[in-house]
Z-matrix of the N, CA and C atoms (Angstrom, degrees):
N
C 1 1.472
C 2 1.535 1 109.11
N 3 1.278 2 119.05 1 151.37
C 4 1.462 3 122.79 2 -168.65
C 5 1.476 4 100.69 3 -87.35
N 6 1.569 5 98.30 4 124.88
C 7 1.535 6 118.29 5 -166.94
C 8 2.433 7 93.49 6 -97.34
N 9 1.464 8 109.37 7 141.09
C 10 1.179 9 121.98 8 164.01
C 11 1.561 10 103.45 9 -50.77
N 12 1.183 11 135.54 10 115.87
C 13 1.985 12 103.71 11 161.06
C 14 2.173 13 114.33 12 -125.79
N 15 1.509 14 83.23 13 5.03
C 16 1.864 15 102.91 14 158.92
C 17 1.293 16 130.16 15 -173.46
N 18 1.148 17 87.00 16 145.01
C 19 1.379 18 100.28 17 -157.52
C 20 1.787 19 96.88 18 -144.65
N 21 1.531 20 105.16 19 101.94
C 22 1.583 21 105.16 20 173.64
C 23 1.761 22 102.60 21 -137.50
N 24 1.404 23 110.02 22 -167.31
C 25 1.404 24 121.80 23 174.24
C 26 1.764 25 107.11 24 -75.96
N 27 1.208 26 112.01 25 152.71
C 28 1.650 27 133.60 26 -171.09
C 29 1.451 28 80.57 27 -100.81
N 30 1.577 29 100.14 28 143.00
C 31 1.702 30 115.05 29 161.74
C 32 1.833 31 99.56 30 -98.02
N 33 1.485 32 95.89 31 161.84
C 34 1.227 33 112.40 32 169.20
C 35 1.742 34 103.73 33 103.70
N 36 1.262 35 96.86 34 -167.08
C 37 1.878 36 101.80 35 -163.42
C 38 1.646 37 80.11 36 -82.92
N 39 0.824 38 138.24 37 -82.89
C 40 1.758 39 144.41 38 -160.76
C 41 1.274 40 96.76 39 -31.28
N 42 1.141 41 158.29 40 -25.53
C 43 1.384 42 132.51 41 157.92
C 44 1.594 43 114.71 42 86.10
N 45 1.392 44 132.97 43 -160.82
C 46 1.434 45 127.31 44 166.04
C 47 1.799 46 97.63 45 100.41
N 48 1.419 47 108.89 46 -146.61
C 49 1.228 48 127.80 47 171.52
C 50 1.463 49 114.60 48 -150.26
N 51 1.145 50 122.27 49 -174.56
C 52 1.459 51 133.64 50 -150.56
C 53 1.869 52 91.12 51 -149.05
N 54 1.592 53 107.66 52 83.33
C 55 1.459 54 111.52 53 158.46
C 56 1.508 55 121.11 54 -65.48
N 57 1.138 56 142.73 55 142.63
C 58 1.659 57 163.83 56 139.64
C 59 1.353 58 104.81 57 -82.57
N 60 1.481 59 125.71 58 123.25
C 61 1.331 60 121.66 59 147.06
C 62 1.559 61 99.66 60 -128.47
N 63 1.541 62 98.99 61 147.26
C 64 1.354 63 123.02 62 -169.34
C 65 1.131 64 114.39 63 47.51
N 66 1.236 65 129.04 64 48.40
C 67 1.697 66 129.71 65 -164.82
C 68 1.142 67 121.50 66 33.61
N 69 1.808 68 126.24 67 40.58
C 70 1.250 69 110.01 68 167.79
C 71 1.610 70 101.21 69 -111.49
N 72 1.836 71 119.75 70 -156.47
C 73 0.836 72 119.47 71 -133.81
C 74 1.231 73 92.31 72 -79.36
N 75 1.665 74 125.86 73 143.08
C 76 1.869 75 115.30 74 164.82
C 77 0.997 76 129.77 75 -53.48
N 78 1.592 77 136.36 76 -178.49
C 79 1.119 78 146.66 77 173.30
C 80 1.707 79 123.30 78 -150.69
N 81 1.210 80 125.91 79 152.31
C 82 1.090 81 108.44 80 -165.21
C 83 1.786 82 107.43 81 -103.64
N 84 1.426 83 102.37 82 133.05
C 85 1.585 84 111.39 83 166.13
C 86 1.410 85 128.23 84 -111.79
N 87 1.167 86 117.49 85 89.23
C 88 1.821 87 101.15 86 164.61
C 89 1.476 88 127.58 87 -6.89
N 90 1.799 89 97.88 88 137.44
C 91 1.994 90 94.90 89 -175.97
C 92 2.045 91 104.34 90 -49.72
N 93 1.412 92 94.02 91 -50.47
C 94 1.295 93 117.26 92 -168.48
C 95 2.073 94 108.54 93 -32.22
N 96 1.493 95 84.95 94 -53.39
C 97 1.582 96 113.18 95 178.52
C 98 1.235 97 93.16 96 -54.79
N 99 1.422 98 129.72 97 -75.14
C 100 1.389 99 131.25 98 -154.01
C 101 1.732 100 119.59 99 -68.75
N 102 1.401 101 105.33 100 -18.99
C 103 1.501 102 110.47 101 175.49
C 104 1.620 103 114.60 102 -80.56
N 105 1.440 104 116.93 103 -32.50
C 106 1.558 105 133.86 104 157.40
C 107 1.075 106 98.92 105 -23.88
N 108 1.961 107 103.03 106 -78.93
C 109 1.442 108 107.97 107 -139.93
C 110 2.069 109 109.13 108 -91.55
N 111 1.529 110 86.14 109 21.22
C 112 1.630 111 92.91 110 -167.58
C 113 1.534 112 117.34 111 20.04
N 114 1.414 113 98.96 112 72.57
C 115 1.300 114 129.49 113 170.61
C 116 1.417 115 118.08 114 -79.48
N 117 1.428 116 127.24 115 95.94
C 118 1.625 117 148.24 116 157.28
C 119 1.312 118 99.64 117 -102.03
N 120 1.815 119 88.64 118 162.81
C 121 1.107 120 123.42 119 -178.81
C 122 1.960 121 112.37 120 -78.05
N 123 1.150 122 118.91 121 126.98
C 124 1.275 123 127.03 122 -179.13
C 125 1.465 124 109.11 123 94.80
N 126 1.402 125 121.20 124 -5.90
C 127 1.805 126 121.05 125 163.44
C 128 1.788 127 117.71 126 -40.11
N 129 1.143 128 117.33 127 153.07
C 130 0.975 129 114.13 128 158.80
C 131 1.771 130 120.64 129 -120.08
N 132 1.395 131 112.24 130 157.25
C 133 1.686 132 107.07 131 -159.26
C 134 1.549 133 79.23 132 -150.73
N 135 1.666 134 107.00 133 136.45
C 136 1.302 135 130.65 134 178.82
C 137 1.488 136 82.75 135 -85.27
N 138 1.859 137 98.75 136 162.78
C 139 1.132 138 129.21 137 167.81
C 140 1.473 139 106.44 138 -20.59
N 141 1.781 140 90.27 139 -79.08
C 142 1.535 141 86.20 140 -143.99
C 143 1.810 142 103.32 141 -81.22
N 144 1.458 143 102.44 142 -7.32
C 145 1.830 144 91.02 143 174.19
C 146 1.866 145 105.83 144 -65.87
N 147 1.140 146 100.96 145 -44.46
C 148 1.785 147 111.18 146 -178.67
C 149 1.980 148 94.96 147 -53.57
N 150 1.493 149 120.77 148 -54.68
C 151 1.131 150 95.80 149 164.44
C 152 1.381 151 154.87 150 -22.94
N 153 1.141 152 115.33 151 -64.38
C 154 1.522 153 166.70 152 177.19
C 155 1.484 154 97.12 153 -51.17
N 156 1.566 155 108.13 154 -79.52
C 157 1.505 156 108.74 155 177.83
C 158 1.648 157 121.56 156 -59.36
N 159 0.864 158 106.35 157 -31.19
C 160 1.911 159 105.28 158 161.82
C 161 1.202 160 113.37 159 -64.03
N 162 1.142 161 114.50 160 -55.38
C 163 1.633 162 107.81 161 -179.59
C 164 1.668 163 116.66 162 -80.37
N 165 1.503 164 128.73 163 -3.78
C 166 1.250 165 120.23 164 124.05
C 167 1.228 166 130.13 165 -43.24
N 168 1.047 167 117.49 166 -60.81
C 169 1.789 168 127.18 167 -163.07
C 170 1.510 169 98.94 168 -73.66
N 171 1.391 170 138.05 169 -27.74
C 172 1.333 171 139.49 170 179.53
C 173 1.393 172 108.18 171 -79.43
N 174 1.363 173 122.11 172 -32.34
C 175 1.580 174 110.46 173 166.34
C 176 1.399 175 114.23 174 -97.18
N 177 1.081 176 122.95 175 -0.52
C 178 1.651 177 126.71 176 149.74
C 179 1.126 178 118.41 177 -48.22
N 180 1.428 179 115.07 178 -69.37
C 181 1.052 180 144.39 179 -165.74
C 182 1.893 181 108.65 180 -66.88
N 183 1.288 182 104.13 181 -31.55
C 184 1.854 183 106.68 182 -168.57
C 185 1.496 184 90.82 183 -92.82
N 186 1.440 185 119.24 184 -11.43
C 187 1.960 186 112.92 185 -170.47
C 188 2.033 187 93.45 186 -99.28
N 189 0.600 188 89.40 187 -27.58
C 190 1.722 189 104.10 188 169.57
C 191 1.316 190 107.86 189 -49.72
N 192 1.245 191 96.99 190 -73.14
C 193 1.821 192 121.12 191 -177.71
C 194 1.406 193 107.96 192 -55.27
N 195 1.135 194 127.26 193 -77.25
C 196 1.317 195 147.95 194 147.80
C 197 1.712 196 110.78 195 0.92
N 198 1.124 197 110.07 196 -91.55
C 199 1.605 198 114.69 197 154.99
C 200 2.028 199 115.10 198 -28.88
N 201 0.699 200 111.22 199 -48.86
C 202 1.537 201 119.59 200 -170.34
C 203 1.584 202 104.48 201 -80.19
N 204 1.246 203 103.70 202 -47.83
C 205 2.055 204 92.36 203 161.07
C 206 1.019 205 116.40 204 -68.36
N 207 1.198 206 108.93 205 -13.91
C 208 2.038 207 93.91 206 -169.53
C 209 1.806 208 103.20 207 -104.72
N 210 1.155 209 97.10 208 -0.68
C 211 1.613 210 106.51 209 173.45
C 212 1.520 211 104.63 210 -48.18
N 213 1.406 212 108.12 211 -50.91
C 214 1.515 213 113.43 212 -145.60
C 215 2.005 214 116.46 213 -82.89
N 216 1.751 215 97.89 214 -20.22
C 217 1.298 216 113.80 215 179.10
C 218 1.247 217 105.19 216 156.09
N 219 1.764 218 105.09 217 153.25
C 220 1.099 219 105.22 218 -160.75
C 221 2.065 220 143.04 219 -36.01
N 222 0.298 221 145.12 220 153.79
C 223 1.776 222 141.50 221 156.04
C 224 1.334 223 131.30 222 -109.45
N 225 1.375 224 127.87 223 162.79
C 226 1.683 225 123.78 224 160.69
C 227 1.534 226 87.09 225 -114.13
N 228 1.470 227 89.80 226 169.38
C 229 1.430 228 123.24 227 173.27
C 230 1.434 229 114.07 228 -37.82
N 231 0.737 230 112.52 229 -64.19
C 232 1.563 231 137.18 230 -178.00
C 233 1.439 232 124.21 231 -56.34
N 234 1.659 233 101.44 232 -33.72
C 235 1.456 234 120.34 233 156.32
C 236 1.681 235 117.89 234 -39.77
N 237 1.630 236 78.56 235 -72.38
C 238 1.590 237 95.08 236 -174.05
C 239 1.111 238 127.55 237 -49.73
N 240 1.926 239 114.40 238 -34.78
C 241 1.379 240 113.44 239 -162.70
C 242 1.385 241 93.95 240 -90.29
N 243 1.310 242 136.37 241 -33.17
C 244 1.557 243 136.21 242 138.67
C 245 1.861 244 110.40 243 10.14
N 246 1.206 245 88.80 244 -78.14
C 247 1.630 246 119.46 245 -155.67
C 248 1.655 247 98.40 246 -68.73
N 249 1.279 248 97.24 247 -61.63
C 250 2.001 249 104.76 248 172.17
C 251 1.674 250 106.42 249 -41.69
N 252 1.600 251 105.27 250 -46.12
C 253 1.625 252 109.14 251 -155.78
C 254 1.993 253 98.09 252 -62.28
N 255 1.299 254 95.44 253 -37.18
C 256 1.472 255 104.01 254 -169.11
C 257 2.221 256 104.03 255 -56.90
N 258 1.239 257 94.97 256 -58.91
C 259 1.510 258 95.74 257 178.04
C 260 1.618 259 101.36 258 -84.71
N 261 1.233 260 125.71 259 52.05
C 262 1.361 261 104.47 260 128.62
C 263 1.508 262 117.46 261 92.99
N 264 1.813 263 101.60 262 0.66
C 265 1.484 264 101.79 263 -154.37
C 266 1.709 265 89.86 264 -113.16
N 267 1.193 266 131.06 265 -22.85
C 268 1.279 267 126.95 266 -164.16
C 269 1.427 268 125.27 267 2.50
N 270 1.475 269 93.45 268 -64.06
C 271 1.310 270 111.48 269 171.08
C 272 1.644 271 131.76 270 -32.11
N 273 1.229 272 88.77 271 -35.46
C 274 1.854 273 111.62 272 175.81
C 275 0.996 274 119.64 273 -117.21
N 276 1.705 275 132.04 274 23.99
C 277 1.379 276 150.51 275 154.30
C 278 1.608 277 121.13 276 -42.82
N 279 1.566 278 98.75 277 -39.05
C 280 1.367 279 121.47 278 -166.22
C 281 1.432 280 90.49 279 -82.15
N 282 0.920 281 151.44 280 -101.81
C 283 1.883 282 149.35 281 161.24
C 284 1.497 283 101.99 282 16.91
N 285 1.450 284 116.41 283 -94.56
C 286 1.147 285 127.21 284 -169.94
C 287 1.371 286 108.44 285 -42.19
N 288 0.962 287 141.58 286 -45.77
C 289 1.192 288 138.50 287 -149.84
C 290 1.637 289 107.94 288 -86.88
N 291 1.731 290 99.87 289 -52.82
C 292 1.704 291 100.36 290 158.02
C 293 1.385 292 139.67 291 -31.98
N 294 1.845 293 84.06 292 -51.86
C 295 1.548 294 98.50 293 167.29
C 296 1.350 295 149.61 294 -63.93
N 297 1.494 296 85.83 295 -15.20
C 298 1.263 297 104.34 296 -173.51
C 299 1.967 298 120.21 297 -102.38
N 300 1.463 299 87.81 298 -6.44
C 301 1.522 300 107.65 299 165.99
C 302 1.620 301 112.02 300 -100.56
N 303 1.253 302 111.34 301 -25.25
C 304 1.608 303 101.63 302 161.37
C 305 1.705 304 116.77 303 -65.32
N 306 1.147 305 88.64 304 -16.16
C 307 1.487 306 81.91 305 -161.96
C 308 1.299 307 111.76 306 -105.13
N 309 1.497 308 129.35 307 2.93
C 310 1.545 309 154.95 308 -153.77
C 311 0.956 310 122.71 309 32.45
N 312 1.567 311 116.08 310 67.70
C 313 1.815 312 118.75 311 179.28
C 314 1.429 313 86.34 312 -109.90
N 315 1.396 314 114.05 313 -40.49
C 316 1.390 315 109.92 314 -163.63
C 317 1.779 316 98.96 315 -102.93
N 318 1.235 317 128.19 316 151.84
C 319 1.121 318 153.09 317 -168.34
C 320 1.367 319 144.18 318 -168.43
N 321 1.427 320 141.74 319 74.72
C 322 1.685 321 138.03 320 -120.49
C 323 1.848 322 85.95 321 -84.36
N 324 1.423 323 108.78 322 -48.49
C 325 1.561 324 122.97 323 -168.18
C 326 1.320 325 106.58 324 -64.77
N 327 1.341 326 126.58 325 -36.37
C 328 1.670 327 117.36 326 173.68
C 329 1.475 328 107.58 327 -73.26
N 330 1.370 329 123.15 328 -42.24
C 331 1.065 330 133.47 329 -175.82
C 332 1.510 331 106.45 330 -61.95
N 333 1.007 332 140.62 331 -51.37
C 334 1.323 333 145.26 332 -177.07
C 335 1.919 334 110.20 333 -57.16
N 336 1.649 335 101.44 334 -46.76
C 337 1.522 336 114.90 335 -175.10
C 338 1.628 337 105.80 336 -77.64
N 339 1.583 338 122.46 337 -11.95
C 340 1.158 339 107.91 338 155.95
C 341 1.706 340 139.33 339 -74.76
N 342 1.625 341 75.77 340 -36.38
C 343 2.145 342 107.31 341 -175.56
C 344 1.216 343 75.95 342 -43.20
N 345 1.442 344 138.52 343 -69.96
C 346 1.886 345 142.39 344 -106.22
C 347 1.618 346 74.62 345 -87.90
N 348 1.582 347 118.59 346 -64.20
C 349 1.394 348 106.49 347 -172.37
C 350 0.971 349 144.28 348 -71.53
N 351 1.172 350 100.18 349 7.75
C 352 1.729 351 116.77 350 172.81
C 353 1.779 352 100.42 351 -80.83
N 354 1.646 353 92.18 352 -55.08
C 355 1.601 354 81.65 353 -162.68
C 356 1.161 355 95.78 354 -84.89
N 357 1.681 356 172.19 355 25.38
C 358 0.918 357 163.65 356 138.54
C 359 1.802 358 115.62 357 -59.56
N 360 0.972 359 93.89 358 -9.28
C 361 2.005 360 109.28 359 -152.90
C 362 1.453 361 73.99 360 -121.89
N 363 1.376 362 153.15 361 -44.86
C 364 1.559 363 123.81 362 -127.67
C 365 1.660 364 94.06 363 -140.55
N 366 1.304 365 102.92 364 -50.60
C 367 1.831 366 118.72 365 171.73
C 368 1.362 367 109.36 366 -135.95
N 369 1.514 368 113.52 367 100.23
C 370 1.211 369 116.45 368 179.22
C 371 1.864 370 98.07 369 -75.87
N 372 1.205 371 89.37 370 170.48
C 373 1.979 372 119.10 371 -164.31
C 374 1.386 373 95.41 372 -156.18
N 375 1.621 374 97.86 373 153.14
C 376 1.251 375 91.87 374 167.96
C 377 1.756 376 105.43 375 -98.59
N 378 1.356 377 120.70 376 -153.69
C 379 1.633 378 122.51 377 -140.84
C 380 1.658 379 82.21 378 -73.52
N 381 1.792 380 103.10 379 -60.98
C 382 1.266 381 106.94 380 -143.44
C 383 1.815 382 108.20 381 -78.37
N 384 1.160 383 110.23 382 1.97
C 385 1.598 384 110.53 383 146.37
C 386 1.220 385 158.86 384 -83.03
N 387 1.954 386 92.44 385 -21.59
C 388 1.274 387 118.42 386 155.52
C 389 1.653 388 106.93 387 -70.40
N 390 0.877 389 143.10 388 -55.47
C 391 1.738 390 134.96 389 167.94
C 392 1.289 391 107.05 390 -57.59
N 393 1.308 392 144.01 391 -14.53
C 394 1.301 393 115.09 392 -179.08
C 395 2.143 394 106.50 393 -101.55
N 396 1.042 395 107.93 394 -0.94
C 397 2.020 396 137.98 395 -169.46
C 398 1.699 397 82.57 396 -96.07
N 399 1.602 398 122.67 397 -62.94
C 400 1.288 399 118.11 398 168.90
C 401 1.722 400 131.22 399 -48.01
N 402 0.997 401 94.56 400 -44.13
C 403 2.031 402 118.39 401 165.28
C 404 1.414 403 116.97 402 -47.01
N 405 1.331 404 103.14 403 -53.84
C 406 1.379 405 109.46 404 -175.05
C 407 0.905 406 118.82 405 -84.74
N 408 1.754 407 131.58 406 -10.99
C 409 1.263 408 151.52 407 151.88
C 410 1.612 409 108.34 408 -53.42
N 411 0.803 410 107.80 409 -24.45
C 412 2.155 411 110.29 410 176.24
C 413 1.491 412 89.51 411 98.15
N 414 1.372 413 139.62 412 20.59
C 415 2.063 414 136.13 413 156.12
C 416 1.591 415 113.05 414 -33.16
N 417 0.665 416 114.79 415 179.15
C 418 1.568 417 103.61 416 162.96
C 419 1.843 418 89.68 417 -136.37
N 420 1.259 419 117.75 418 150.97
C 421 1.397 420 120.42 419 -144.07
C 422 1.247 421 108.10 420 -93.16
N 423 1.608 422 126.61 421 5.77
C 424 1.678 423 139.16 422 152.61
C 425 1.505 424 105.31 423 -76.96
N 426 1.142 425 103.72 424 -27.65
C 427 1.858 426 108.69 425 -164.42
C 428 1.674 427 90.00 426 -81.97
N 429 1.539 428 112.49 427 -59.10
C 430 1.608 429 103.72 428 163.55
C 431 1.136 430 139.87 429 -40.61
N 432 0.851 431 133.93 430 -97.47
C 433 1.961 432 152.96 431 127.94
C 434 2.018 433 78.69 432 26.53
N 435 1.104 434 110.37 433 -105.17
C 436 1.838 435 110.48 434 -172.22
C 437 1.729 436 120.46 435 -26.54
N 438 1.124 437 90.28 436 -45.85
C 439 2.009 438 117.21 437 178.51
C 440 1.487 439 92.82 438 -45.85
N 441 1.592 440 117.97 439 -77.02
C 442 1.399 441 122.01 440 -168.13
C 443 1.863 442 118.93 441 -61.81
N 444 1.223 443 111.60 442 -31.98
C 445 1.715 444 136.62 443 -175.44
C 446 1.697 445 85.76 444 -63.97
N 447 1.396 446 120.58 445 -65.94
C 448 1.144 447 127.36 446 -166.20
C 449 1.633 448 130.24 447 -64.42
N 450 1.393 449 95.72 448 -26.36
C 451 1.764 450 108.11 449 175.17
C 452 1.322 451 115.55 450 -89.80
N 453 1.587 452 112.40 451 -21.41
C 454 1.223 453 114.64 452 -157.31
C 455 1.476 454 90.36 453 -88.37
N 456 1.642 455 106.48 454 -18.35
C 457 2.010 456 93.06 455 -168.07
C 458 1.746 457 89.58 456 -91.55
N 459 1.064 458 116.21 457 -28.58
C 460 1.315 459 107.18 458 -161.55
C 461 2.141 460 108.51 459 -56.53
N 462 2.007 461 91.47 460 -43.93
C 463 1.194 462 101.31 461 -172.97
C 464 1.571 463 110.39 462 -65.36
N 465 1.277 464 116.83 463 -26.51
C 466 1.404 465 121.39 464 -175.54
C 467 1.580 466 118.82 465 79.45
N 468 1.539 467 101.94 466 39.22
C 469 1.561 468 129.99 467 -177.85
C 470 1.493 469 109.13 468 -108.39
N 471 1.581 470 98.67 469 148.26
C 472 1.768 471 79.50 470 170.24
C 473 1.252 472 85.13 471 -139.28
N 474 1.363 473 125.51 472 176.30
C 475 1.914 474 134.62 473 -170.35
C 476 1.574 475 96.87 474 -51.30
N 477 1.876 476 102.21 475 -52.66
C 478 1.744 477 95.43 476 -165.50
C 479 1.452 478 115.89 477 -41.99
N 480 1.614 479 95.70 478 -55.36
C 481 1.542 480 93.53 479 -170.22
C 482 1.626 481 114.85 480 -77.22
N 483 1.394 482 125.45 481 -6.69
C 484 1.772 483 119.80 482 150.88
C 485 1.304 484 125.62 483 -43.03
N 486 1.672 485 101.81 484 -40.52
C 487 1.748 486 123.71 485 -163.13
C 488 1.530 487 69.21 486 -87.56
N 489 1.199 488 155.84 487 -82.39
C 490 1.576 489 117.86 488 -153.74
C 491 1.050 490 129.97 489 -65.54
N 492 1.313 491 126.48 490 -37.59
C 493 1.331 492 112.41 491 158.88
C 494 1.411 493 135.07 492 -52.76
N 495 1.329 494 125.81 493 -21.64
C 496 1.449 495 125.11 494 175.31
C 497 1.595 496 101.58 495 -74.31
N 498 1.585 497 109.59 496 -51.86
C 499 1.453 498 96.71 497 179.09
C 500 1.269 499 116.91 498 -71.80
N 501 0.965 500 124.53 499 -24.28
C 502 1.586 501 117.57 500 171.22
C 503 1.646 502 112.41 501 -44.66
N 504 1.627 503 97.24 502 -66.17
C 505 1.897 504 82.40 503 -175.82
C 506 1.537 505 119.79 504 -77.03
N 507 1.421 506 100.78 505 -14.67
C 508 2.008 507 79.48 506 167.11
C 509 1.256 508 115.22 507 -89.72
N 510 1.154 509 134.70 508 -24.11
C 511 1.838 510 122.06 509 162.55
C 512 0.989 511 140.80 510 -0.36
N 513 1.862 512 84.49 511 -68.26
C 514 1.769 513 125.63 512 171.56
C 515 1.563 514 108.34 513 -39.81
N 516 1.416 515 113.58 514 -39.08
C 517 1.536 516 107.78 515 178.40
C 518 1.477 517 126.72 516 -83.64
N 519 1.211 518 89.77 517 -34.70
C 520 1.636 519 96.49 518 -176.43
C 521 1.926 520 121.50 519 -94.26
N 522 1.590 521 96.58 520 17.81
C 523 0.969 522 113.14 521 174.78
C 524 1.725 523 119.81 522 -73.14
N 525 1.450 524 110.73 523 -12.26
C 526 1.655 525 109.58 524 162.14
C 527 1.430 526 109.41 525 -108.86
N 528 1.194 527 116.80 526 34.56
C 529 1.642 528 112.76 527 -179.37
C 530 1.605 529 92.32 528 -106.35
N 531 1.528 530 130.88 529 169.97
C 532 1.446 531 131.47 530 152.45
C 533 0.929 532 134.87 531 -55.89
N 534 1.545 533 116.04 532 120.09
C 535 2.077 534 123.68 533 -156.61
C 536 1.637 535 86.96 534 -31.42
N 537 1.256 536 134.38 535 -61.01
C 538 1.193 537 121.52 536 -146.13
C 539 1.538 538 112.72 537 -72.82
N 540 1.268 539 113.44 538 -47.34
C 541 1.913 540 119.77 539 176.53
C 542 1.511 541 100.76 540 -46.09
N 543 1.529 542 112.38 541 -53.14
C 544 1.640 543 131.36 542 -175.30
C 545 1.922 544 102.06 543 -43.11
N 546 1.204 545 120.88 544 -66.92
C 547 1.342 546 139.07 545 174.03
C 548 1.404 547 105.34 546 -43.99
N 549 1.176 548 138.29 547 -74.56
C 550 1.460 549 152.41 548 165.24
C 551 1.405 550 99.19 549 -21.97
N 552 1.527 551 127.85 550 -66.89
C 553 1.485 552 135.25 551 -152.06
C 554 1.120 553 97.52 552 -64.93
N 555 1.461 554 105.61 553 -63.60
C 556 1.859 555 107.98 554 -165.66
C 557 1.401 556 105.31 555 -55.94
N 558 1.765 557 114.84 556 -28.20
C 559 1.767 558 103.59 557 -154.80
C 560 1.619 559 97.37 558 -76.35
N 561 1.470 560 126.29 559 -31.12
C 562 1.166 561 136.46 560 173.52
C 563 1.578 562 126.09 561 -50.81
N 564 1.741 563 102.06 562 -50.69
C 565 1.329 564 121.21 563 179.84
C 566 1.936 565 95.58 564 -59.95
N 567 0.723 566 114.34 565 -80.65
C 568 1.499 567 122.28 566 174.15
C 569 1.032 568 114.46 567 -40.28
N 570 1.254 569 139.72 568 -26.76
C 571 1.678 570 128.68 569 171.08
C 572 1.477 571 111.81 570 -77.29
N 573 1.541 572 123.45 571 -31.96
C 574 1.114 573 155.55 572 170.39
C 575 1.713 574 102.61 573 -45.90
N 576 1.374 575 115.72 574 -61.83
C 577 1.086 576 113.19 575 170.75
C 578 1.379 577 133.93 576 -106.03
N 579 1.459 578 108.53 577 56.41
C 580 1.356 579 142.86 578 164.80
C 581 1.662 580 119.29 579 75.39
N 582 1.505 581 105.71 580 9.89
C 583 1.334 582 88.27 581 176.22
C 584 1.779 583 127.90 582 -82.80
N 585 1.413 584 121.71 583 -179.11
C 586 1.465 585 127.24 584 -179.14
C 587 1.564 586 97.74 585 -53.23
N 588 1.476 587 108.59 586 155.13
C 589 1.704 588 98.82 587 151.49
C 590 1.253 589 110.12 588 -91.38
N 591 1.251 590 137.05 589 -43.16
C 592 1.287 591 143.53 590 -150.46
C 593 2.168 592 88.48 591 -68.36
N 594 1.182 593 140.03 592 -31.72
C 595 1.289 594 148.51 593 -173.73
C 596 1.450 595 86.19 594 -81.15
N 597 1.564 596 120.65 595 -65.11
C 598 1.941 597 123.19 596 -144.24
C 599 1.954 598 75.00 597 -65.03
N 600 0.894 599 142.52 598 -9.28
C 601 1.708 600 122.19 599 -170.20
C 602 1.661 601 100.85 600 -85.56
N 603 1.112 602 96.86 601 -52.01
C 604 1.476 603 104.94 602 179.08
C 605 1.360 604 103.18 603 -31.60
N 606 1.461 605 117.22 604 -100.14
C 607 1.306 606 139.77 605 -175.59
C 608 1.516 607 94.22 606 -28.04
N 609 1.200 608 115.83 607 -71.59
C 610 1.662 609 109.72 608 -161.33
C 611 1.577 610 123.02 609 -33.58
N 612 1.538 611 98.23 610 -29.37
C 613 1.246 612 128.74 611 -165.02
C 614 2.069 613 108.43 612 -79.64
N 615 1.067 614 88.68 613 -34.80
C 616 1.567 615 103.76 614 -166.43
C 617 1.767 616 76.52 615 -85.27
N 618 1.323 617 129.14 616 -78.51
C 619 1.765 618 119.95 617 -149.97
C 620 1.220 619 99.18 618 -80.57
N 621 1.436 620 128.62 619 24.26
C 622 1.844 621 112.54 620 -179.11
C 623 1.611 622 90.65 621 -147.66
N 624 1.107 623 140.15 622 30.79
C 625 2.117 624 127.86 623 -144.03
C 626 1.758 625 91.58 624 -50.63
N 627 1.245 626 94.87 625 139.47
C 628 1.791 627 104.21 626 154.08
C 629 1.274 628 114.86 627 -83.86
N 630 1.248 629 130.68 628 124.17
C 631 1.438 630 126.40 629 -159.66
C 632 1.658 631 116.75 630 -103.69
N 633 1.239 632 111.03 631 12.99
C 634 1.207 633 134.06 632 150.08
C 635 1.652 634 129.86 633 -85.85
N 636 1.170 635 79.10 634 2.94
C 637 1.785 636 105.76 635 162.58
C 638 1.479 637 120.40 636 -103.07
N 639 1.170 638 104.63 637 -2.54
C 640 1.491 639 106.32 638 -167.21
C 641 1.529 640 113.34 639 -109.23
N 642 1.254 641 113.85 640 144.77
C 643 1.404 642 145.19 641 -178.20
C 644 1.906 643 91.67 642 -17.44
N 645 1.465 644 115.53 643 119.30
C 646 1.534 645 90.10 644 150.39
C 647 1.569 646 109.06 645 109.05
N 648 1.605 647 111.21 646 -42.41
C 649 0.970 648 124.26 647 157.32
C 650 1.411 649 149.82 648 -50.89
C-alpha cells in the first residue's frame, strides 16, 4: 500500500504542501486539502483513495491558478487552458475553466465585447479584422461576428467612420513624405488593419489628393 514518505511546505504564492509517496515525484495539496485528509507522514492510502486525492489537489490547484490569471484582466477559454497546460495541470483545465464560468470570472462574450472596445476607441480596424484578432484569441466566430455587430451599434460607429479615423491620425505623419510614398503607406497601413480597399481609396484620396487628378491638369 502506498506509504506518505514527504510531506513539507510548497514554494510559491499558492501555498499548501508538497506530498511524496513512496519516494516518487511530489504533488501539490492545499492546507485545506491536507487537514481533511489528515495527512502525516508514514500514512498509508490505497490506490484508489491516493487516486482521488491527486485528482482533488489537481483541480484545486488548476481553479487556484485559473482564478489568479484571470485576476489581472480579462481572458478566453483558450487563454486559460493555455496557461493551466503550461503548469502542468491540463488535465484539470476542463474543471477550472467550467468553474470558472459558473462563477463569472471567465466569459468568451464579455471578453470579446471588450477586445472590440478597446480597439475601436484606441486602434480602430475594420469589422473583418476585429473577428479574425478575436479568432485567434480561441472566440468562437458567432461569439465574434455578434461581439463586433454589437459594440459597433452600441458605440454608434460604423467601419466608414473607423477608416477615418485611422487614416486621419496616420496621415499626420506621412504628410512630409512624397504625395505618392504618402498614398501607398496609409493605403497599406489601412489594408493591414482590415479595412475595404475599394473605401481605404476613397479616404486616401480625400487626406493625401493626387493632384494630377485635379481639374486643369
Amino acid at each position: 500500500m502506498p506509504i506518505v514518505t514527504a510531506l513539507e511546505p510548497a514554494p510559491g504564492w499558492i501555498g499548501g504542501c508538497l506530498v511524496q509517496v513512496d519516494g516518487e515525484a511530489a504533488f501539490r495539496v492545499s492546507d485545506d486539502l491536507a487537514r481533511r485528509e489528515n495527512l502525516e507522514l508514514g500514512m498509508s492510502l490505497g490506490a484508489v483513495e491516493l487516486a482521488a486525492l491527486m485528482h482533488e489537489a489537481g483541480c484545486a490547484e488548476a481553479m487556484d491558478r485559473a482564478v489568479h490569471y484571470l485576476s489581472y484582466r480579462p481572458r478566453t477559454g483558450r487563454e486559460v487552458r493555455r496557461y493551466l497546460g503550461k503548469h502542468r495541470l491540463a488535465k484539470y483545465a476542463d474543471h477550472a475553466i467550467n468553474r470558472c464560468v459558473e462563477l463569472g470570472y471567465l466569459d468568451d462574450r464579455a471578453y470579446a465585447e471588450a477586445f472590440v472596445r478597446e480597439r475601436i476607441r484606441f486602434r480602430p480596424r475594420g469589422a473583418p479584422r476585429l473577428v479574425s484578432e478575436l479568432l485567434s484569441r480561441g472566440i468562437e466566430r458567432q461569439t465574434a461576428d455578434r461581439a463586433v455587430e454589437t459594440v459597433l451599434a452600441e458605440e454608434g460607429v460604423s467601419e466608414q467612420s473607423l477608416l477615418r479615423t485611422a487614416a486621419v491620425r496616420r496621415a499626420g505623419a506621412l504628410r512630409a513624405l512624397e504625395p505618392a510614398t504618402a498614398r501607398r503607406r496609409l493605403s497599406a497601413y489601412l489594408a493591414r488593419r482590415g479595412f475595404r480597399a475599394g473605401e481605404i481609396r476613397q479616404v486616401v484620396l480625400e487626406l493625401l489628393p493626387d493632384e494630377t487628378d485635379a481639374p486643369g491638369v
